[in-house]
Jmol script that loads the backbone (N, CA, C; Angstrom):
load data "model"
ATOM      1  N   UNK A   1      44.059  16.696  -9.374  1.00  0.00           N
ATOM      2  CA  UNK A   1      42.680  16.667  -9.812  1.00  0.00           C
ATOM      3  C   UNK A   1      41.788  16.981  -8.610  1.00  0.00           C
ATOM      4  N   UNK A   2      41.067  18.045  -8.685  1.00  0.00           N
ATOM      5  CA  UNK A   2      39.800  18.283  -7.396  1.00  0.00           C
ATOM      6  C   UNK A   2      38.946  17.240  -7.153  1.00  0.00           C
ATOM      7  N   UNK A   3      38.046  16.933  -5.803  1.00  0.00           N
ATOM      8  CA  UNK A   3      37.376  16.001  -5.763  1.00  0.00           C
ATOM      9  C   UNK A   3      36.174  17.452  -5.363  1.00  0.00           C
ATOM     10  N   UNK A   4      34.913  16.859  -5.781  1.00  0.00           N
ATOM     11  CA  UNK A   4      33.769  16.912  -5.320  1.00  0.00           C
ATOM     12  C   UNK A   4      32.838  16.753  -4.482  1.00  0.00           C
ATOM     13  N   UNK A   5      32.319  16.361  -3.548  1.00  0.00           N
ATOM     14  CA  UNK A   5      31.835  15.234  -2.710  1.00  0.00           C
ATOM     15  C   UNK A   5      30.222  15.774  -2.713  1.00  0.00           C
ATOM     16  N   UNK A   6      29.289  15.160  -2.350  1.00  0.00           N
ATOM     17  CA  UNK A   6      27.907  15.025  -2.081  1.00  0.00           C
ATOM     18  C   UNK A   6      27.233  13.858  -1.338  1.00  0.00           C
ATOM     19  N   UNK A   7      26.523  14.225  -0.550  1.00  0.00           N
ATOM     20  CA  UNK A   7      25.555  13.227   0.113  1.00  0.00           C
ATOM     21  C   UNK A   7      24.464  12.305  -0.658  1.00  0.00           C
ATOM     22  N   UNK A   8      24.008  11.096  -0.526  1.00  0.00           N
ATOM     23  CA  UNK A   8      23.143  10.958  -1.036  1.00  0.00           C
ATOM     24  C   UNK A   8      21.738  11.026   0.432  1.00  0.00           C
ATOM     25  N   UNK A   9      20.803  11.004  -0.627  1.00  0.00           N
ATOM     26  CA  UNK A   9      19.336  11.257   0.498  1.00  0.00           C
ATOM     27  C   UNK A   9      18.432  10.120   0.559  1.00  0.00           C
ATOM     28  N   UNK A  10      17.849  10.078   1.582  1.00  0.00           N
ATOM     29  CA  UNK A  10      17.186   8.356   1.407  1.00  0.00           C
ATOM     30  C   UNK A  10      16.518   7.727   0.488  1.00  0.00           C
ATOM     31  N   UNK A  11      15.974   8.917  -0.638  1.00  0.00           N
ATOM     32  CA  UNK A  11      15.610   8.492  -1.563  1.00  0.00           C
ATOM     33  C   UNK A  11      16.626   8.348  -2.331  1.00  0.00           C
ATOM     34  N   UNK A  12      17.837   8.387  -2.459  1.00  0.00           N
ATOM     35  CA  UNK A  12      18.970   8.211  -3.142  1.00  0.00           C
ATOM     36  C   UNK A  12      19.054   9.266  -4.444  1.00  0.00           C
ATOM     37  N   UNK A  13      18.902  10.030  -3.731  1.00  0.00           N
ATOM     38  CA  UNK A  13      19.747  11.402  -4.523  1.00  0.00           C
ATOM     39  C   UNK A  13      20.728  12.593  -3.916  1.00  0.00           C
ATOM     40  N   UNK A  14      21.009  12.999  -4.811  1.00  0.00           N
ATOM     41  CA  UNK A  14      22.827  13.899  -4.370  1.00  0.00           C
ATOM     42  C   UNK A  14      22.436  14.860  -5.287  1.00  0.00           C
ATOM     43  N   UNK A  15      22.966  16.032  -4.364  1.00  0.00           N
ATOM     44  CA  UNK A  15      22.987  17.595  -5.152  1.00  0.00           C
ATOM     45  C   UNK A  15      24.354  17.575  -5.665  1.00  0.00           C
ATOM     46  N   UNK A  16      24.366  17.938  -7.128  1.00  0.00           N
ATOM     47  CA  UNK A  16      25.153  17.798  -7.856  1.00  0.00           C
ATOM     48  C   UNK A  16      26.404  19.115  -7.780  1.00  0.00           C
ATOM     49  N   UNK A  17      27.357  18.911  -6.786  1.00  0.00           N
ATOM     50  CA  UNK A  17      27.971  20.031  -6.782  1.00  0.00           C
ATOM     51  C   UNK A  17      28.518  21.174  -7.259  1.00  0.00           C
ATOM     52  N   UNK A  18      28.450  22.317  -6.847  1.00  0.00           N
ATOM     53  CA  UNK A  18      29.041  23.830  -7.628  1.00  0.00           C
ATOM     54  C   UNK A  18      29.961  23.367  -8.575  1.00  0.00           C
ATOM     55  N   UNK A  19      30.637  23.097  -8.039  1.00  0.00           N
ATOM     56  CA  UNK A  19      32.107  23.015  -8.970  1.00  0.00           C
ATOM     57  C   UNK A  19      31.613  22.324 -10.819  1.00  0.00           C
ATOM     58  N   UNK A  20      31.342  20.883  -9.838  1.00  0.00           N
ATOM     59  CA  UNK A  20      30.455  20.058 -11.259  1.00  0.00           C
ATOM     60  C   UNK A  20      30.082  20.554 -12.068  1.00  0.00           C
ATOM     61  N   UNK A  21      28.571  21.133 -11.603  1.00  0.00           N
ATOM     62  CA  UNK A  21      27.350  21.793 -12.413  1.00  0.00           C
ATOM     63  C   UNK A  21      28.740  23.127 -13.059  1.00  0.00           C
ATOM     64  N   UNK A  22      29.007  23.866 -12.990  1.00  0.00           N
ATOM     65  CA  UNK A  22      30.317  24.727 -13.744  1.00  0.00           C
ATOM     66  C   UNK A  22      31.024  24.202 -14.870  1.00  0.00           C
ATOM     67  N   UNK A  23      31.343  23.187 -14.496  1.00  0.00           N
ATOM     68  CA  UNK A  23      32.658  22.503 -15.722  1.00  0.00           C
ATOM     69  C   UNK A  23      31.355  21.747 -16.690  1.00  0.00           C
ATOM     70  N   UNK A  24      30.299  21.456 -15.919  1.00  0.00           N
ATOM     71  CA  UNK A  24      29.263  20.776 -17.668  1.00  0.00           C
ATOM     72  C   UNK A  24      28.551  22.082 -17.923  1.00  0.00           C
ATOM     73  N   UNK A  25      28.574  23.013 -17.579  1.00  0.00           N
ATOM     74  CA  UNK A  25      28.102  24.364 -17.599  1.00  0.00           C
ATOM     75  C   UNK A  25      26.161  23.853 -17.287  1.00  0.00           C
ATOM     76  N   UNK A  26      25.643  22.838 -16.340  1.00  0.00           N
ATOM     77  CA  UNK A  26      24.054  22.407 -16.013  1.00  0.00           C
ATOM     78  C   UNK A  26      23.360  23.762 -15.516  1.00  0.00           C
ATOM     79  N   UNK A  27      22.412  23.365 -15.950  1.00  0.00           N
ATOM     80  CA  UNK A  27      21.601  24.364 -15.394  1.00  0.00           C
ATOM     81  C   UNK A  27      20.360  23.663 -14.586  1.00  0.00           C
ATOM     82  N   UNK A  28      19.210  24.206 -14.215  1.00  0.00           N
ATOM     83  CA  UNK A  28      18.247  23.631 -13.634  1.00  0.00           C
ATOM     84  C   UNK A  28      16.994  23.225 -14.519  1.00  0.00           C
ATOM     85  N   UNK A  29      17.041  22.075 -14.196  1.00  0.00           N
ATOM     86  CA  UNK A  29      16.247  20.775 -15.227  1.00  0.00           C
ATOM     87  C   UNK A  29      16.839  20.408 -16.426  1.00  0.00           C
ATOM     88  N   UNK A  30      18.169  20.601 -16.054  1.00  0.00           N
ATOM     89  CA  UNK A  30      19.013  20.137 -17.160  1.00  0.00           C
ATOM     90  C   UNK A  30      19.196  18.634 -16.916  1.00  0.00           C
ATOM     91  N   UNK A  31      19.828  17.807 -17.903  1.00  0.00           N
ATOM     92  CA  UNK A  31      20.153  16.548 -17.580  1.00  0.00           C
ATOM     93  C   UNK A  31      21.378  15.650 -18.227  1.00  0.00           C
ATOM     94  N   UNK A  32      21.443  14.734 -16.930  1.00  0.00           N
ATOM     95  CA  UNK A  32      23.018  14.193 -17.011  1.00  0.00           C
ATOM     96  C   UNK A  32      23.097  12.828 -16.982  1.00  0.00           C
ATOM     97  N   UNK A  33      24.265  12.270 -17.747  1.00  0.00           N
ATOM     98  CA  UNK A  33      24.215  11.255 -18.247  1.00  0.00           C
ATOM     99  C   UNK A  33      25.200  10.184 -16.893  1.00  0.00           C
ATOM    100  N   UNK A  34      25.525   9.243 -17.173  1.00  0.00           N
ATOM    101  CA  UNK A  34      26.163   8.107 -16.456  1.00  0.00           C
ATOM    102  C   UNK A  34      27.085   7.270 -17.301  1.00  0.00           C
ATOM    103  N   UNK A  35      27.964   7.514 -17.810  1.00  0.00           N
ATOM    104  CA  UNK A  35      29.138   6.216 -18.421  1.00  0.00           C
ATOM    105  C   UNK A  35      29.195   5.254 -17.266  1.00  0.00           C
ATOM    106  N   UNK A  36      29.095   3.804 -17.536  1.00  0.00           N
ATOM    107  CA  UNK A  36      29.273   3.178 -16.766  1.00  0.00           C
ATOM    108  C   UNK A  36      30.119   2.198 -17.027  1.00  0.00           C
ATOM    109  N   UNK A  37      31.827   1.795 -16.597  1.00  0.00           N
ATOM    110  CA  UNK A  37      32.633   1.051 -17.074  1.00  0.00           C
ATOM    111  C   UNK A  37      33.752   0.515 -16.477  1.00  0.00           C
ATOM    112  N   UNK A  38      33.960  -0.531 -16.169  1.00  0.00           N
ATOM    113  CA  UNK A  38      34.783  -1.483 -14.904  1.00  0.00           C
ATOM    114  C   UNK A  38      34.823  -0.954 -14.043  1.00  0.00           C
ATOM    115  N   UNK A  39      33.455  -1.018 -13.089  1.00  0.00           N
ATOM    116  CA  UNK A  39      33.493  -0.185 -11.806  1.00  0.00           C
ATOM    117  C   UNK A  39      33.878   0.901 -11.826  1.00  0.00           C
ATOM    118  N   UNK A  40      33.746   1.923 -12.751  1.00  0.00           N
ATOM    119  CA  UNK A  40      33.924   3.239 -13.024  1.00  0.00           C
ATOM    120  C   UNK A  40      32.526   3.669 -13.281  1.00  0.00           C
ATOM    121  N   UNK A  41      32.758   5.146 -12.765  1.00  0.00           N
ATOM    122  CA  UNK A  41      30.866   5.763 -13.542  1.00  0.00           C
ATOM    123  C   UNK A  41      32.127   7.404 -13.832  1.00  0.00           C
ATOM    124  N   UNK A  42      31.777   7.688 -14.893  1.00  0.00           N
ATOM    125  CA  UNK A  42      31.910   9.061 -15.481  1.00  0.00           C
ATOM    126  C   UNK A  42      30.821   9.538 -15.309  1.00  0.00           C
ATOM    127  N   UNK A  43      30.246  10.704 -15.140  1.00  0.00           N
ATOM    128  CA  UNK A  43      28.857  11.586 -15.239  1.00  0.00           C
ATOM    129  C   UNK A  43      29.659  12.946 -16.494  1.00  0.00           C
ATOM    130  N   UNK A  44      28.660  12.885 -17.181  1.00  0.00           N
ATOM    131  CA  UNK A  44      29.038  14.151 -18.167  1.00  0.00           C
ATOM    132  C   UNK A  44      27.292  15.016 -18.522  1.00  0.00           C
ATOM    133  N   UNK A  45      27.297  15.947 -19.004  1.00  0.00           N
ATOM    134  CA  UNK A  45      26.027  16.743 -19.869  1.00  0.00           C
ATOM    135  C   UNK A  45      25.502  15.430 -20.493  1.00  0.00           C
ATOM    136  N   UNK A  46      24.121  15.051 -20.510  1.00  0.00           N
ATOM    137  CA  UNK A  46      23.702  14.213 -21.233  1.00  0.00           C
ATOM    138  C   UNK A  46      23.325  14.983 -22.979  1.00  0.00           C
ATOM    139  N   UNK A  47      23.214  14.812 -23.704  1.00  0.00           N
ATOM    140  CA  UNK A  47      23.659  14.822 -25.248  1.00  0.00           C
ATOM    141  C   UNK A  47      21.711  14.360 -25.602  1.00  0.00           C
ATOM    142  N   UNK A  48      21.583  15.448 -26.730  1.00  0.00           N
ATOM    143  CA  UNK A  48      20.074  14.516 -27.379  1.00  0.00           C
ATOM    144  C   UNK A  48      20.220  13.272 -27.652  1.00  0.00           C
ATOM    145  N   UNK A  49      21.745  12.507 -28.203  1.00  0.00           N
ATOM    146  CA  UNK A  49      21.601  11.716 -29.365  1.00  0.00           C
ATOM    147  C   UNK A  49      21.491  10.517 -27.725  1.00  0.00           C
ATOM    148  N   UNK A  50      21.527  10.909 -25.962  1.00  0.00           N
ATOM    149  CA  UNK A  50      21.223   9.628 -25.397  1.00  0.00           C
ATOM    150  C   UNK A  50      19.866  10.094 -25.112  1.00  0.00           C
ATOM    151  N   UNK A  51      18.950  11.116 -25.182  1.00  0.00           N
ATOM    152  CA  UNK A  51      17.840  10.551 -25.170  1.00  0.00           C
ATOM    153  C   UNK A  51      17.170   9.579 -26.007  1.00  0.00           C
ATOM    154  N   UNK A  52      17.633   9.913 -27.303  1.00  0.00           N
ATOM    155  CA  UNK A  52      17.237   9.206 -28.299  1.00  0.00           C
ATOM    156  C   UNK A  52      17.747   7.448 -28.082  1.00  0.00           C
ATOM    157  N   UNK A  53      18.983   7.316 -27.879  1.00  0.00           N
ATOM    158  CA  UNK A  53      19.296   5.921 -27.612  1.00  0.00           C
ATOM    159  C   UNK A  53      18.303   5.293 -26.689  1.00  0.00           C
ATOM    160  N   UNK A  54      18.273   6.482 -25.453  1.00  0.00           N
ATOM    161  CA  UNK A  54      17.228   5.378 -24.021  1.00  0.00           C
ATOM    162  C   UNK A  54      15.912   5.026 -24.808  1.00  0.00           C
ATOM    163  N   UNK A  55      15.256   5.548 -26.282  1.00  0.00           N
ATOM    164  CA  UNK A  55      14.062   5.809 -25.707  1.00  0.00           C
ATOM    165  C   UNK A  55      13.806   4.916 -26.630  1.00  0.00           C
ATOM    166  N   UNK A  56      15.297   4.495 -28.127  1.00  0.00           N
ATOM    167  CA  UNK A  56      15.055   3.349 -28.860  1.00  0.00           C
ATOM    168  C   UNK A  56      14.984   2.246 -27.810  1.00  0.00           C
ATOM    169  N   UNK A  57      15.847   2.079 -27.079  1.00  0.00           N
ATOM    170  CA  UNK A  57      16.452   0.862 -26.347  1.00  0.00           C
ATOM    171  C   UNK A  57      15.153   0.538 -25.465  1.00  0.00           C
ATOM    172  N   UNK A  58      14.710   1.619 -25.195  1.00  0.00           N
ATOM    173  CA  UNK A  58      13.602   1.341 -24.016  1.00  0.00           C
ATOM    174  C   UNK A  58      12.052   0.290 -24.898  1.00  0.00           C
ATOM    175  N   UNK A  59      12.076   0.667 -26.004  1.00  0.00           N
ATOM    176  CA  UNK A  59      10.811   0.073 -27.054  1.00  0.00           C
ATOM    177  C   UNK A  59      11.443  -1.199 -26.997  1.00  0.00           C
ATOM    178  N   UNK A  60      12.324  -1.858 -27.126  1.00  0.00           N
ATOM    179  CA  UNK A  60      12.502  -3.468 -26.758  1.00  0.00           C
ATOM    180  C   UNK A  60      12.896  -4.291 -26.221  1.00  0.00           C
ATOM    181  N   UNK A  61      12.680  -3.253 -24.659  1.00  0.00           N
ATOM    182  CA  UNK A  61      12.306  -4.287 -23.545  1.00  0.00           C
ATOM    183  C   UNK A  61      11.102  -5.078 -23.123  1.00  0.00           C
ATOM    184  N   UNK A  62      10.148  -4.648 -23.921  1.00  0.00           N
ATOM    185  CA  UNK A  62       8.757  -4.052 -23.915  1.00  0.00           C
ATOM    186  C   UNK A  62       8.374  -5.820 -22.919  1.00  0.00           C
ATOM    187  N   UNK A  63       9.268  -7.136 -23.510  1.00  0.00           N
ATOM    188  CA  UNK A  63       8.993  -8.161 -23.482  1.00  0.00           C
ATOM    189  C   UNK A  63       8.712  -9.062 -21.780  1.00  0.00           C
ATOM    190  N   UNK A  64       9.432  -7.961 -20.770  1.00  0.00           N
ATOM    191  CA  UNK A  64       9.764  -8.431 -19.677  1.00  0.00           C
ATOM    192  C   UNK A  64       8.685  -7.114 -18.954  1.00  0.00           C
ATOM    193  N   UNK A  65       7.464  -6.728 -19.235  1.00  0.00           N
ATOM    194  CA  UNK A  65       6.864  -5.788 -19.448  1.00  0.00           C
ATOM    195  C   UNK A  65       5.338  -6.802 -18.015  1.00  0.00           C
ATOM    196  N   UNK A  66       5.470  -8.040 -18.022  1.00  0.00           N
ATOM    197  CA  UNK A  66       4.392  -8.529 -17.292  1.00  0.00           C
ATOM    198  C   UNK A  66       4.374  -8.321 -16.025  1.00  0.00           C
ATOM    199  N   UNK A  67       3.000  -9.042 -15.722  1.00  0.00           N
ATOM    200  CA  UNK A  67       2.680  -9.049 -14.005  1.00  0.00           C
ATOM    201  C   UNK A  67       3.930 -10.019 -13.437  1.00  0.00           C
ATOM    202  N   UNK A  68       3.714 -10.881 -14.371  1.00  0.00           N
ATOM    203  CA  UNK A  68       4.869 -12.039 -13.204  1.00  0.00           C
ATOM    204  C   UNK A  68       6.283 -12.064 -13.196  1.00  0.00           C
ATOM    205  N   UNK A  69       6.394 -10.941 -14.548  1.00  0.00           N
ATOM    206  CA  UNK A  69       7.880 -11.055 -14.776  1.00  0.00           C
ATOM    207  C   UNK A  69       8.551  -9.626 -13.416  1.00  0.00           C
ATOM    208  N   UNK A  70       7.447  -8.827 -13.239  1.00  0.00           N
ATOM    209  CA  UNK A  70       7.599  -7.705 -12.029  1.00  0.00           C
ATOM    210  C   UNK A  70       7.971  -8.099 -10.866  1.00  0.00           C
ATOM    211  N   UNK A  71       7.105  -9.744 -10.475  1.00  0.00           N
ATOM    212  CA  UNK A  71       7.023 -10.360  -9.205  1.00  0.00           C
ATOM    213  C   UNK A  71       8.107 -10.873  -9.434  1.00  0.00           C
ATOM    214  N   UNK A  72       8.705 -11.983 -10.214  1.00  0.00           N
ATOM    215  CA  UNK A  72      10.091 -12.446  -9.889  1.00  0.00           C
ATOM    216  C   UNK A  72      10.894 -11.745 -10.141  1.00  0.00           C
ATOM    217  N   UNK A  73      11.043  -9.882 -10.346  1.00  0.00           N
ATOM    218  CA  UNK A  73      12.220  -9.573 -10.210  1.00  0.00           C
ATOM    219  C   UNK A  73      12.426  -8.642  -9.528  1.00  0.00           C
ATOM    220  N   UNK A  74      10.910  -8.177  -8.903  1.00  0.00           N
ATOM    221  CA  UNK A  74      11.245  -7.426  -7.795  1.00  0.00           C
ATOM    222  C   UNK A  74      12.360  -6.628  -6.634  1.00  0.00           C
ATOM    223  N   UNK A  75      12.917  -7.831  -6.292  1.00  0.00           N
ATOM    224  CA  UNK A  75      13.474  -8.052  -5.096  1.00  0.00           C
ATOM    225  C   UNK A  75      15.287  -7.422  -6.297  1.00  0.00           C
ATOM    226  N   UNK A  76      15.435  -7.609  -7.329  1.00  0.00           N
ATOM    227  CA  UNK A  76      16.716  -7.346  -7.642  1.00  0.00           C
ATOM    228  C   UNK A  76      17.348  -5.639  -7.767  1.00  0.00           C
TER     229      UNK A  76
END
end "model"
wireframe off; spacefill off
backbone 0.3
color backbone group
């Protein structure tokens, strides 16, 4: 199996390598997803049906949405 490798940058981003961007066939301003699972991360083509999930999921967090709930969690 080939490995890939990339840097990350202090803002914590990584150019997504040749090889990569090829096998999901990405293009530029395309976008990519994250499986995340027992200390595993898969990256694949992100799919409409996860924008649609983030953007249900994102409407009911709405609750942790305050000034103070920002301040005590800042730091995590």
């Amino acid at each position: 199996m080939p490995t890939a490798t990339s840097k990350i940058t202090s803002k914590y981003q990584a150019t997504i390598p040749d090889p990569v961007r090829k096998v999901l066939h990405l293009k530029a301003g395309g976008a990519i997803a994250f499986d995340i699972e027992d200390n595993q991360i898969r990256i694949r083509k992100a799919r409409p049906i996860d924008f649609s999930f983030a953007k249900a999921r994102e409407q009911t967090l709405s609750e942790w949405e305050s000034a103070t709930d920002e301040e005590a969690y800042r730091d995590l």
